[in-house]
C-alpha positions in Angstrom: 63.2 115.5 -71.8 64.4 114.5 -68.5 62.2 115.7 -66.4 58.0 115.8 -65.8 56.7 119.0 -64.2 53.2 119.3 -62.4 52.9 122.1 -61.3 50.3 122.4 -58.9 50.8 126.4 -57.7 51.0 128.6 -60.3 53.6 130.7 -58.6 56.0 128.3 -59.7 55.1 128.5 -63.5 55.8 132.4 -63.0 59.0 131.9 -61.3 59.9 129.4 -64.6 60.5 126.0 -62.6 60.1 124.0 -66.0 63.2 125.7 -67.3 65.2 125.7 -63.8 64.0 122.0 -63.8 65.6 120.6 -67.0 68.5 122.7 -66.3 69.1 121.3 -62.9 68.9 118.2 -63.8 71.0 117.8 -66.7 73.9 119.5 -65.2 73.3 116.7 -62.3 73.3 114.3 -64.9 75.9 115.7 -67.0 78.3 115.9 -64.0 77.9 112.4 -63.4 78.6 111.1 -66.8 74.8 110.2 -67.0 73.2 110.1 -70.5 70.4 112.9 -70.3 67.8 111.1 -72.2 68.3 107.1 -70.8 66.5 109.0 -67.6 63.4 110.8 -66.2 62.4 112.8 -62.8 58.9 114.0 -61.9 58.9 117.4 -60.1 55.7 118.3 -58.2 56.1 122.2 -58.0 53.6 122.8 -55.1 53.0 124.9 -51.9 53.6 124.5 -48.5 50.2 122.9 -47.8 50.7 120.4 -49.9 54.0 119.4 -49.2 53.0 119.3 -45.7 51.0 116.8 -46.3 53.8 114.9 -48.3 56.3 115.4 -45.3 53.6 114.1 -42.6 52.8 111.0 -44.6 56.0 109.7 -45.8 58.5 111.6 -43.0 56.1 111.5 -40.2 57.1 115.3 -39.6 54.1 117.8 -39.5 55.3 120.7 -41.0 56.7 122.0 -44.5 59.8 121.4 -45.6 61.6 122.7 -49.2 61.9 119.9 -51.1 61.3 116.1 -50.8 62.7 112.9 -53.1 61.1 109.8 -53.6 63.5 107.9 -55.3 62.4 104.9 -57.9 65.6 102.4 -56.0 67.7 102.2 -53.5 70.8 103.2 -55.0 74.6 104.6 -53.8 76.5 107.3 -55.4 78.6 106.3 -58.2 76.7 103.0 -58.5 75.6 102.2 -62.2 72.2 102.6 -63.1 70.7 99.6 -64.3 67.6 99.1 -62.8 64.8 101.5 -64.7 65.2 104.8 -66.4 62.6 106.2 -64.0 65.1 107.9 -61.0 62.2 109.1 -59.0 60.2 112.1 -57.8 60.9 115.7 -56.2 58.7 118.2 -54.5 59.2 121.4 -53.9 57.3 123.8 -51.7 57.4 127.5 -53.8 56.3 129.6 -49.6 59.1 127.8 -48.0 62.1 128.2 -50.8 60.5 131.9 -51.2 61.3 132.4 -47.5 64.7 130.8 -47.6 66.0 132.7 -50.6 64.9 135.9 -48.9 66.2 135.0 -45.5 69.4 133.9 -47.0 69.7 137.1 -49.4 69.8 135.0 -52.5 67.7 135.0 -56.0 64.5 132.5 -56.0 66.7 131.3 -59.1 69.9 130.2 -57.7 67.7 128.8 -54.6 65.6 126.5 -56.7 68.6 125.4 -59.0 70.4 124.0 -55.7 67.3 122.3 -54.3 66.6 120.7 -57.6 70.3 119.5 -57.9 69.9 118.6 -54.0 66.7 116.4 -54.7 68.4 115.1 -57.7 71.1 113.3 -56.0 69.2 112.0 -53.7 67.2 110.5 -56.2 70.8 109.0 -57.2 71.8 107.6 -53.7 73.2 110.5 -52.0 71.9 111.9 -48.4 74.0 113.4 -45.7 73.2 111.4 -42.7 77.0 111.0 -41.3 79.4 113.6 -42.3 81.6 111.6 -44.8 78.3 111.6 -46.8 77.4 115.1 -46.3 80.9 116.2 -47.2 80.4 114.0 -50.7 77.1 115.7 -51.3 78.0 119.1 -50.7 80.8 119.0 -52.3 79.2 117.6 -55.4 76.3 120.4 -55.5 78.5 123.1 -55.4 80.8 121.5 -58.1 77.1 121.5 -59.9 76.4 124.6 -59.2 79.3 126.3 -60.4 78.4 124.8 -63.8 75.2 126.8 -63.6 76.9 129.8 -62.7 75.3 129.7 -59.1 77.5 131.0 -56.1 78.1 128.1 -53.2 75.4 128.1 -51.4 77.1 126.9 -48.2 79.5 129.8 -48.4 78.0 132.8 -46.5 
């Protein structure tokens, strides 16, 4: 199983994150020609408090934020993986993706699927920083996402 949940609100178990989790993350995997059980990710499904909290101490920025990634190594996208099996940690915040899904007249499901596969690849080296990155990113979500059968989300 690639991925550890801890699921600190409970919301979260009712909203199924351990499922949307593996899910996520194997189609991230899968799309990038990663073996599924050579790797792991640790989710922390929390609240806005406690991600707060996260987002002060390791981003020096007061305030929740969806989801944050901790990755095990520095890494760049498309580089082989030979350094541990352990790719790193997410959080995710369930008020703030709530509030986004809502605001952006999407399911909680299809919100959480792109967050997880969002977290995953930057546990895997991506980011978008400049806009050469951001284009590779994006455009390697929504290829993910299609696999999952969720709608681009940067298509409104």
């Amino acid at each position: 199983m690639p991925v550890e949940v801890i699921i600190e609100e409970p919301r979260w178990a009712a909203a199924n994150i351990e499922a949307l989790a593996q899910r996520a993350v194997s189609a991230t995997l899968s799309h990038l020609g990663m073996v599924l059980a050579a790797h792991e990710v640790s989710l922390l499904a929390c609240n806005d408090t406690r991600i707060a909290v996260l987002n002060a101490a390791f981003r020096d920025k007061e305030a929740a934020t969806n989801v944050l990634s901790w990755p095990s190594a520095e890494r760049s996208p498309g580089t082989p993986l030979t350094d541990t099996p352990e790719l790193g940690d997410i959080a995710m915040a369930y008020e703030t993706c709530v509030r986004e899904a809502e605001a952006g007249g999407i399911s909680l499901e299809f919100h959480t699927l792109h967050l997880l596969v969002h977290g995953t690849l930057h546990l895997l080296g991506y980011d978008h920083e400049e806009d050469a990155d951001a284009d590779l990113m994006e455009a390697t979500e929504t290829a993910i996402l299609a696999k999952l059968g969720v709608p681009n989300p940067y298509v409104r």
